[in-house]
Backbone as JSON, one array per atom type, in Angstrom:
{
  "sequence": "XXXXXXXXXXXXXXXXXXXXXXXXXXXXXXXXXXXXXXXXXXXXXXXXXXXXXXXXXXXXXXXXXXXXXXXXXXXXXXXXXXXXXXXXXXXXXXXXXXXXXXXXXXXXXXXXXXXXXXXXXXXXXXXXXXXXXXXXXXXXXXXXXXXXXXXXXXXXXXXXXXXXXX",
  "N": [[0.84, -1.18, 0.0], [0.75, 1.98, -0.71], [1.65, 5.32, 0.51], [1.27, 8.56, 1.31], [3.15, 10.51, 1.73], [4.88, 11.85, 0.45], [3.43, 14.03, -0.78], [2.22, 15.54, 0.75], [2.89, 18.24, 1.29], [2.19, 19.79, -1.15], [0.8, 21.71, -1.5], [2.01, 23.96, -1.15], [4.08, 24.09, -3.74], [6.43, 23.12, -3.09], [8.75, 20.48, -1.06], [10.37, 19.97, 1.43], [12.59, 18.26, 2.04], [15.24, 15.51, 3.24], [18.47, 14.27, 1.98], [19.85, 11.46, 2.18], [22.72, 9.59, 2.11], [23.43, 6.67, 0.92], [25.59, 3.44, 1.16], [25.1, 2.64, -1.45], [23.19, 3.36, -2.52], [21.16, 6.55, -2.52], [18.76, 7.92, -0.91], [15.43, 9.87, -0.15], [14.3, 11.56, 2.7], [11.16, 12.48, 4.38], [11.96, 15.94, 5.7], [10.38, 16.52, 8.0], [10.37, 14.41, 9.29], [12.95, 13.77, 10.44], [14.48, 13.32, 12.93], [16.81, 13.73, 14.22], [20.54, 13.59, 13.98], [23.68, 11.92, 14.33], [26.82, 11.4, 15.26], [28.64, 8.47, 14.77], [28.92, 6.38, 17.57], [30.43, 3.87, 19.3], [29.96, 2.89, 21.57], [27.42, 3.69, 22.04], [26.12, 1.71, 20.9], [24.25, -1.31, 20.33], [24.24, -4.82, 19.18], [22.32, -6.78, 17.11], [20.5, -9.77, 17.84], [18.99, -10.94, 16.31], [18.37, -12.41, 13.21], [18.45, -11.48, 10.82], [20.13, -9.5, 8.36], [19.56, -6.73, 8.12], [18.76, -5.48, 10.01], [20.44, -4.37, 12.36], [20.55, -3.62, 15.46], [20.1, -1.99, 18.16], [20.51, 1.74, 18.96], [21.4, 3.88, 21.24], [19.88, 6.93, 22.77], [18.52, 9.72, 23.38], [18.56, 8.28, 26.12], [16.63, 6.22, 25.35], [16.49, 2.79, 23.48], [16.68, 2.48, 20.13], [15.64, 1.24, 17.82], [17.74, 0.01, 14.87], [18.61, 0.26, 11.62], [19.53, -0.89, 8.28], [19.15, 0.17, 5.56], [19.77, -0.65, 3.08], [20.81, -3.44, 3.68], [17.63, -4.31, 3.73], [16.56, -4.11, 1.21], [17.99, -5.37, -0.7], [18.56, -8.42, -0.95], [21.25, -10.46, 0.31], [23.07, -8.43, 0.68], [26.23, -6.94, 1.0], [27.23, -5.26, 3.42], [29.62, -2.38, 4.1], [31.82, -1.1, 6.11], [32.17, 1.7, 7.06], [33.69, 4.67, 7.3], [33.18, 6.91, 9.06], [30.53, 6.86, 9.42], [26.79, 8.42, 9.69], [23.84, 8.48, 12.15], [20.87, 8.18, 11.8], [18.19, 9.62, 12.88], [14.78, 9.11, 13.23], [11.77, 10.13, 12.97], [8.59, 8.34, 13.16], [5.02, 8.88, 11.78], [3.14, 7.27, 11.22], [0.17, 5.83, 11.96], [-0.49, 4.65, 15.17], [2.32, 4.1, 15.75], [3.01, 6.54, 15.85], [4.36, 7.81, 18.04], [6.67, 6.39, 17.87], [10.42, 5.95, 17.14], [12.99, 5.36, 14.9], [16.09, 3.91, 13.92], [18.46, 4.73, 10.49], [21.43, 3.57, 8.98], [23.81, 5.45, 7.75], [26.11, 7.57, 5.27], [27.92, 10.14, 5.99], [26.75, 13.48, 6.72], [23.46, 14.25, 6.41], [21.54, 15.61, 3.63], [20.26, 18.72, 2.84], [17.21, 19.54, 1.12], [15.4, 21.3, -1.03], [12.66, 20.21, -3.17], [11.48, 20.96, -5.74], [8.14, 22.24, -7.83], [8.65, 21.86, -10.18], [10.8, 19.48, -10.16], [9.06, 18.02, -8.81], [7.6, 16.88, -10.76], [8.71, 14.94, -11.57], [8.37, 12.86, -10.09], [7.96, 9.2, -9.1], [6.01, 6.56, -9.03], [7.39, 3.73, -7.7], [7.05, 0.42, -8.78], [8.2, -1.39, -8.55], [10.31, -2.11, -6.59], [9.78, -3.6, -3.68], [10.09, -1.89, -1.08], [10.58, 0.36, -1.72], [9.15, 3.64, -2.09], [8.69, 5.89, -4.1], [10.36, 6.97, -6.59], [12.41, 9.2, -8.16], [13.96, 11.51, -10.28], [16.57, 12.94, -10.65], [18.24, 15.2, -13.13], [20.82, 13.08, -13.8], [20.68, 11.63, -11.57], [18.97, 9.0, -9.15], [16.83, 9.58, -7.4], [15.43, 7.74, -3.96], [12.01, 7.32, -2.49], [11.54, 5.33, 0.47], [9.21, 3.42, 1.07], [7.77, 4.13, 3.94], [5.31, 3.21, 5.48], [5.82, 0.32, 4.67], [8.44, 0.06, 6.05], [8.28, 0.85, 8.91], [6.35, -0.94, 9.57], [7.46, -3.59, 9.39], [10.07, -3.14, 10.89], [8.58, -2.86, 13.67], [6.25, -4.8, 13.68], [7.21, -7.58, 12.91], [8.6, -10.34, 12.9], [12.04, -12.47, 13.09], [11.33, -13.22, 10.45], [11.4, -11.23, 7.42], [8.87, -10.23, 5.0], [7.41, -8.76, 2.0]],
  "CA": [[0.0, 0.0, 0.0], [1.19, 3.25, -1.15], [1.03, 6.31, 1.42], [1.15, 9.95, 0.69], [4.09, 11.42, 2.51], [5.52, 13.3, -0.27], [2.42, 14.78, -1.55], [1.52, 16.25, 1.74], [3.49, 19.71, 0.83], [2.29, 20.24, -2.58], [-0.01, 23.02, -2.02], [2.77, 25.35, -1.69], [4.56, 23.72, -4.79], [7.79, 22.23, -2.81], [8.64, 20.08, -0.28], [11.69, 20.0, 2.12], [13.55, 16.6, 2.62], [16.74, 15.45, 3.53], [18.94, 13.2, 1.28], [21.1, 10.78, 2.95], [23.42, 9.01, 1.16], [23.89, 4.87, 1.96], [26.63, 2.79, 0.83], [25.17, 2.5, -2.92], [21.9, 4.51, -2.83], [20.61, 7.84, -1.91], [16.98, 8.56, -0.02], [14.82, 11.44, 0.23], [13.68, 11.43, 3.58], [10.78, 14.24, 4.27], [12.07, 16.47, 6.93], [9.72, 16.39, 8.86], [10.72, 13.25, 9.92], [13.95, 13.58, 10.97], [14.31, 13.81, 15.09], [17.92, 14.2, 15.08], [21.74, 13.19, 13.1], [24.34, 12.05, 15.2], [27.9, 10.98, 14.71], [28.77, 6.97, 15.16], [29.62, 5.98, 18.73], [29.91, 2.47, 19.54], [29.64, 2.45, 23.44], [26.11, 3.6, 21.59], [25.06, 0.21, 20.01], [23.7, -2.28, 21.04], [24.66, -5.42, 18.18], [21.17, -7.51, 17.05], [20.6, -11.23, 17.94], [18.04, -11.59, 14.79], [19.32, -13.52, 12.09], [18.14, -10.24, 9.74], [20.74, -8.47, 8.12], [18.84, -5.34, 7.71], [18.36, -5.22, 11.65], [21.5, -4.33, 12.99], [20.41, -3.64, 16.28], [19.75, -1.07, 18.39], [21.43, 2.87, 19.0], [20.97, 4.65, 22.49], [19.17, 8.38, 22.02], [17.73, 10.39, 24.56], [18.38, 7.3, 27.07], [16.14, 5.37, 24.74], [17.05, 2.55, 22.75], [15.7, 2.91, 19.42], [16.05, 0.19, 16.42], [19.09, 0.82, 13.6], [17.99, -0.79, 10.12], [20.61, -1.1, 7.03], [17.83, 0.23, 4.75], [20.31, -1.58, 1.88], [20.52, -4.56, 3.43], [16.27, -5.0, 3.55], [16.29, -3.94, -0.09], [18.69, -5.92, -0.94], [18.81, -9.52, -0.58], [22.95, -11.18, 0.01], [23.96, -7.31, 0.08], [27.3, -6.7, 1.58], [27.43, -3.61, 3.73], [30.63, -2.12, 3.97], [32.34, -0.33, 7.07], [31.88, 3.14, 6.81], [35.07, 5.53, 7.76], [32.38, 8.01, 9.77], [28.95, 6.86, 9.29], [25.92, 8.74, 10.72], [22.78, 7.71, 12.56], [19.84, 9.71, 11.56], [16.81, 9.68, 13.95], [13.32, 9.28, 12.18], [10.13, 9.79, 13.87], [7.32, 7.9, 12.77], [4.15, 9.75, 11.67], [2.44, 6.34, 10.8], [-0.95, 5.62, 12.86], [0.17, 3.01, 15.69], [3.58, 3.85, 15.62], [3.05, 7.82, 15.66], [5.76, 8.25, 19.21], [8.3, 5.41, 17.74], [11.73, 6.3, 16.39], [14.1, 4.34, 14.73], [17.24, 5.16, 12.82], [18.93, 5.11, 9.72], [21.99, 3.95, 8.9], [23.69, 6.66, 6.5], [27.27, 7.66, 5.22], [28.1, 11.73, 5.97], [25.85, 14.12, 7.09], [22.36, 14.07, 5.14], [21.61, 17.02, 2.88], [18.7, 19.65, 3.33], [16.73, 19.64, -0.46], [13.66, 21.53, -1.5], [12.2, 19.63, -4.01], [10.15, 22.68, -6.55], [7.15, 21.64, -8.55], [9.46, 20.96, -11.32], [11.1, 18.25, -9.4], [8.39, 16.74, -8.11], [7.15, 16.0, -11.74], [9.95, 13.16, -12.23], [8.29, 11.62, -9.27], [7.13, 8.62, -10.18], [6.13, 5.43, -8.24], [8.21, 2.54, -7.84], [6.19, -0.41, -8.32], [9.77, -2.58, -9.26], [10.93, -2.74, -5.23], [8.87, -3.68, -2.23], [10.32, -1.24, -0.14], [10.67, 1.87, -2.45], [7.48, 3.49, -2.31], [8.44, 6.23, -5.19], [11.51, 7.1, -6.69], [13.05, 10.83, -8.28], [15.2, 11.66, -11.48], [16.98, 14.76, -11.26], [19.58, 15.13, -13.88], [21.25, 11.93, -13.91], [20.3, 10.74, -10.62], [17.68, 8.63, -9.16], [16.65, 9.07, -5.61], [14.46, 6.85, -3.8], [11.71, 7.19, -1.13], [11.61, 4.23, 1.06], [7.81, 2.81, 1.62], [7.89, 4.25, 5.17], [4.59, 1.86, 6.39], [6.04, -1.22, 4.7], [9.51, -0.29, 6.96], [7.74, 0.99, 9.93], [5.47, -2.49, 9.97], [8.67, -4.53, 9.82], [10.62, -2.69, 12.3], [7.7, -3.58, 14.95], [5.74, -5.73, 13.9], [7.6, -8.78, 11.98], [9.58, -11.36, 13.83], [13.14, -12.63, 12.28], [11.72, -13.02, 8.59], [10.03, -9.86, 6.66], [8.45, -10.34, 3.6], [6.65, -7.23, 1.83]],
  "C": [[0.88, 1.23, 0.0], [1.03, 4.5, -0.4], [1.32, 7.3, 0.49], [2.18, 11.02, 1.18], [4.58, 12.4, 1.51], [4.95, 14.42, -0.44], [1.98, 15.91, -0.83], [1.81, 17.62, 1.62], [2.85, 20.41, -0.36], [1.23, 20.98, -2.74], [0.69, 24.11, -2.05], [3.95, 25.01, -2.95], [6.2, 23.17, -4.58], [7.87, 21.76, -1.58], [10.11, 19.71, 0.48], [11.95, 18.25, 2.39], [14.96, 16.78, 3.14], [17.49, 14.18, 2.54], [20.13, 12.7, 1.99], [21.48, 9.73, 1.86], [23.87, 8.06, 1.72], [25.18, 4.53, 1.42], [26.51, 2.82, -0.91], [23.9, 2.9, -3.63], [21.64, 5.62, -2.15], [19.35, 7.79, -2.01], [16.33, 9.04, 0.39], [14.08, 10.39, 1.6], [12.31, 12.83, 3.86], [11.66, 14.79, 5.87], [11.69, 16.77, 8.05], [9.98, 15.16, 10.17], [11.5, 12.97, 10.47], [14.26, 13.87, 11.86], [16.26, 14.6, 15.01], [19.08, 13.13, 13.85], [22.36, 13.31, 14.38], [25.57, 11.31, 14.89], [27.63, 9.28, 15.3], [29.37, 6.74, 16.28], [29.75, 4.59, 18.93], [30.03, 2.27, 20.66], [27.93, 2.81, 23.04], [25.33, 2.65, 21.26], [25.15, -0.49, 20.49], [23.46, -3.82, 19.53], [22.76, -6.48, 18.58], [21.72, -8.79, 17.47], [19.7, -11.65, 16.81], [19.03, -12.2, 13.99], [19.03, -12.67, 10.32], [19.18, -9.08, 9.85], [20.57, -6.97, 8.16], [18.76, -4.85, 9.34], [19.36, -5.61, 12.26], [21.6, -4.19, 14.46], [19.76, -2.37, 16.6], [20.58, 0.31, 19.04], [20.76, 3.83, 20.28], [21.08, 6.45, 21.87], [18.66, 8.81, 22.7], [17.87, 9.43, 25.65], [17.07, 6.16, 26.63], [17.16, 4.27, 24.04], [16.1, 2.57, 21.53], [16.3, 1.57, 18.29], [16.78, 1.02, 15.42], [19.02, -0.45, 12.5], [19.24, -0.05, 9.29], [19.68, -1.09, 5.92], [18.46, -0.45, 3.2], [19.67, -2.79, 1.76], [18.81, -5.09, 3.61], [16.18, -4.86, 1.74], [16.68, -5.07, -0.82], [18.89, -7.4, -0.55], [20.28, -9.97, -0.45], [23.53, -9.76, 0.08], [24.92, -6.94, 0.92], [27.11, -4.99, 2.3], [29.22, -3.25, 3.63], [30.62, -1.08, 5.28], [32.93, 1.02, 6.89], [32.93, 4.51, 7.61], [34.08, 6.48, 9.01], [30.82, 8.3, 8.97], [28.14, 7.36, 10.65], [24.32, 7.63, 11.56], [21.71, 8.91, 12.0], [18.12, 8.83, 12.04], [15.79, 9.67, 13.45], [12.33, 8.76, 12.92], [9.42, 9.27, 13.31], [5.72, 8.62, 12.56], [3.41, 8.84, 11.78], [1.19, 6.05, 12.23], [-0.67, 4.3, 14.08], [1.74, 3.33, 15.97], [3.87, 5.42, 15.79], [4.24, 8.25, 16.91], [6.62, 7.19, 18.47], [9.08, 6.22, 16.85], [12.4, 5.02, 16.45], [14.94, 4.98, 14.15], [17.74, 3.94, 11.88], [20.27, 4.89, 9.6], [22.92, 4.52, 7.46], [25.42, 7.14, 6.77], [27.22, 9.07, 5.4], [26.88, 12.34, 6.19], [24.74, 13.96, 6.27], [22.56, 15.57, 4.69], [20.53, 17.5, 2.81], [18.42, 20.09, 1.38], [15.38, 20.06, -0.24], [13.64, 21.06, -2.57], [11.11, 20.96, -4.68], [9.44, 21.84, -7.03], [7.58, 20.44, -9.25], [10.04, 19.66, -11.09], [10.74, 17.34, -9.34], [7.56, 16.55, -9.48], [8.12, 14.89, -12.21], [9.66, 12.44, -11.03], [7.32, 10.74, -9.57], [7.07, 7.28, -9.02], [6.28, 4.5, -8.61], [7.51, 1.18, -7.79], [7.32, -1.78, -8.33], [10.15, -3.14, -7.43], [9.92, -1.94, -4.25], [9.0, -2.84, -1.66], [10.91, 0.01, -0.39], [9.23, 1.82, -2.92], [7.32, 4.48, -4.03], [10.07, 6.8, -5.71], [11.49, 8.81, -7.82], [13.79, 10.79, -9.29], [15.41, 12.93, -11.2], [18.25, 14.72, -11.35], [20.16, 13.68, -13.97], [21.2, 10.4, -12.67], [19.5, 10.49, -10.23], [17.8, 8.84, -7.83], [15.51, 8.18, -5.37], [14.12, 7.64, -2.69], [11.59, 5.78, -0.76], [9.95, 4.35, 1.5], [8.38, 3.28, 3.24], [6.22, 3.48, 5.96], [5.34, 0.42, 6.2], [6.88, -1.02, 6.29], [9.22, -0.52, 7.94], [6.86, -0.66, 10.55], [6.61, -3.1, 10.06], [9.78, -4.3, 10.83], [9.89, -3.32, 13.5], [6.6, -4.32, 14.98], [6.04, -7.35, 13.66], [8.51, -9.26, 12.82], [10.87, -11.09, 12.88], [12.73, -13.23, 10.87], [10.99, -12.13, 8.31], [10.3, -10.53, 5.27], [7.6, -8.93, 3.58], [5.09, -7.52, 1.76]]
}
């Protein structure tokens, strides 16, 4: 099922995101969403016992712990992450009904990047019906961004045991 997060802006004809950049994709996030960026600590993490790549564990945050997904490796079936010289965490509130107080995070290479998306923009958005867990994806100029289905993720973050399917 397809939500509406992008769209929600488009009466004033642009919409603020953030683009974080993974290991071998980049992902508009909206801004709205984003609680907080924080450098990589590891007296911070907390290493998973799942047997799901994508669910690396969990990253202490306000004295919370909050879940830390490898939004690759769910995309990605067999996909190698790679150890990241000064990877961030980036904080993402949940808007979703059920889930509206949870945060989880993000993990993401270098700071994200603050993008208004103009009208013009947002006519190369186009929805992704190719991967489960890209809800619509972006051309501008030579590059593609993706949004990430934020219910599928959000449902598999807390509701799905150790296998997700879409």
């Amino acid at each position: 099922m397809k939500n509406n997060m992008m769209a929600e802006d488009t009466n004033d004809a642009s919409v603020s995101v953030m683009l974080l950049k993974l290991q071998q994709k980049e992902v508009l996030v909206p801004k709205a969403m984003v609680a907080d960026v924080l450098s990589w600590k590891d007296e911070l993490f907390v290493s998973s016992m799942t047997h799901n790549a994508w669910k690396l564990g969990e990253y202490m945050w306000h004295d919370w712990r909050v879940p830390l997904v490898c939004f690759e490796s769910l995309i990605e079936p067999g996909f190698t992450r790679e150890d990241a010289s000064k990877p961030k965490v980036v904080i993402v509130k949940s808007f979703q009904k059920g889930f509206e107080n949870e945060h989880y995070a993000l993990l993401c290479r270098g700071f994200p990047k603050p993008l208004i998306l103009s009208e013009d923009s947002l006519e190369n958005l186009h929805v992704d019906d190719q991967q489960d867990w890209i809800e619509y994806s972006i051309s501008i100029g030579s590059r593609v961004l993706d949004v990430p289905d934020f219910v599928a993720l959000q449902s598999a973050i807390w509701t799905m045991s150790d296998a997700v399917s879409a």
